[in-house]
KEGU-614555 format. One record per residue (C-alpha): residue number from 0; residue in one letter; x, y, z. Coordinates in nm, 2 decimals. Layout:
REM residues N
NUM  A  X  Y  Z $
...
REM end
This chain:
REM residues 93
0  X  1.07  0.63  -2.41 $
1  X  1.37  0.42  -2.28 $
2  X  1.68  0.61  -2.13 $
3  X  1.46  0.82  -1.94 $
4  X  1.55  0.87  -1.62 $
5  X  1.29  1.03  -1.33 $
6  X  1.45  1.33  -1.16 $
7  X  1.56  1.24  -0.78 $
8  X  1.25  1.35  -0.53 $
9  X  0.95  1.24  -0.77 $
10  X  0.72  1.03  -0.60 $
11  X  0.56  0.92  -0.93 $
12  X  0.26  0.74  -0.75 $
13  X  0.16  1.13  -0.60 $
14  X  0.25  1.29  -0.95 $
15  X  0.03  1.08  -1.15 $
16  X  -0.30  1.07  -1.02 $
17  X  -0.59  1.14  -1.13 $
18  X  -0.80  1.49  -1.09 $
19  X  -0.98  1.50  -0.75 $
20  X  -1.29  1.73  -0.78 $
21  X  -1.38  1.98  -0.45 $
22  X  -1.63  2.21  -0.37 $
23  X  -1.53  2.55  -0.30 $
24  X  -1.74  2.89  -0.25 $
25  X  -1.67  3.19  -0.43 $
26  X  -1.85  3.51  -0.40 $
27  X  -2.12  3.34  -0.21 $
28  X  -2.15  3.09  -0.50 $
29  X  -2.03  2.71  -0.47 $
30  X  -1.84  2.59  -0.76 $
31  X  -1.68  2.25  -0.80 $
32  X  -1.30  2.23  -0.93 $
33  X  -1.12  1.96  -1.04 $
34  X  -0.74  1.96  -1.02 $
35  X  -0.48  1.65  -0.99 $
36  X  -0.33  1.66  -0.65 $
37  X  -0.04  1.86  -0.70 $
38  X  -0.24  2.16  -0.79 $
39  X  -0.43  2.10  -0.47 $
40  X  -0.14  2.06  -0.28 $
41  X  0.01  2.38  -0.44 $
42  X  -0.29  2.60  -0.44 $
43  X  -0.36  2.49  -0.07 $
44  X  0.05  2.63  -0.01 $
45  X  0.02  2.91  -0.22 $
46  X  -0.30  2.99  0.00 $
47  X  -0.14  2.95  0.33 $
48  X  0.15  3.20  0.19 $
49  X  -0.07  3.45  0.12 $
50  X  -0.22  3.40  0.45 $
51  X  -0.56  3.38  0.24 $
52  X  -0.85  3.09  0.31 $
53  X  -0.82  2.84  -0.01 $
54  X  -1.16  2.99  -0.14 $
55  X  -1.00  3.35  -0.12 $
56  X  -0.74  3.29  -0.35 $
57  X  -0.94  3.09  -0.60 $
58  X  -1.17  3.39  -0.60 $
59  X  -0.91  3.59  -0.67 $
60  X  -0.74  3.37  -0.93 $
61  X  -1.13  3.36  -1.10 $
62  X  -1.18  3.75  -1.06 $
63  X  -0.87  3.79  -1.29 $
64  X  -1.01  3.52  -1.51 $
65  X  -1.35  3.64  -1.59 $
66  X  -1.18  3.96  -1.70 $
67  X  -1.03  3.82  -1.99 $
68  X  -1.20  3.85  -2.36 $
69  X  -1.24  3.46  -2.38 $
70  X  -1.19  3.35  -1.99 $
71  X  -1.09  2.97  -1.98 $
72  X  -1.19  2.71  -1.75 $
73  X  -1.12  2.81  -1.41 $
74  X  -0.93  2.47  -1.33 $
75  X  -0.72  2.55  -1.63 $
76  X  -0.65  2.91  -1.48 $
77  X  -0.54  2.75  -1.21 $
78  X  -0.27  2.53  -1.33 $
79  X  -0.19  2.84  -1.55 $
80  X  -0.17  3.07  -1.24 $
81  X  0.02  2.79  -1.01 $
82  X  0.25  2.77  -1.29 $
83  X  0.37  3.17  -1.33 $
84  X  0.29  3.22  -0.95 $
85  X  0.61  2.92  -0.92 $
86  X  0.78  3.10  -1.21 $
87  X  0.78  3.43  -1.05 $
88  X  0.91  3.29  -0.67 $
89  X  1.18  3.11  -0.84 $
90  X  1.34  3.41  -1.02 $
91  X  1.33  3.62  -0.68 $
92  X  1.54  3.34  -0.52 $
REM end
């Protein structure tokens, strides 16, 4: 694609990286995630906002997965749930 042009503020080195897998415990149970840095960086905010523990949240973000018909991945709920969580905070702005 030639023309295109990166929008001011991307560090493309930090925005394309590859997933980094951690070990977290949920519900007593230890589960390993992987998620590209962003998502970490914004899962460990969205955390800190809530005033929740990282592995609090992602239990909360896998008890609302688990309830669905056919529950995805949990990294993919994730994203998903990073993604409408941003969505929501930018139209209350």
């Amino acid at each position: 694609m030639t023309g295109a042009s990166v929008p001011a503020g991307i560090d493309l080195p930090g925005v394309f990286s590859g997933p980094v897998k951690r070990s977290i415990t949920i519900a007593g149970h230890q589960t390993s995630i992987s998620l590209e840095p962003p998502f970490w960086s914004a899962l460990e905010q969205a955390a800190r906002a809530r005033g929740l523990p990282l592995s609090a949240l992602v239990g909360a973000i896998d008890a609302l997965r688990v309830k669905q018909p056919h529950p995805p991945n949990l990294a993919s709920t994730i994203r998903c749930w990073l993604l409408i969580a941003s969505e929501n905070l930018s139209q209350q702005a």
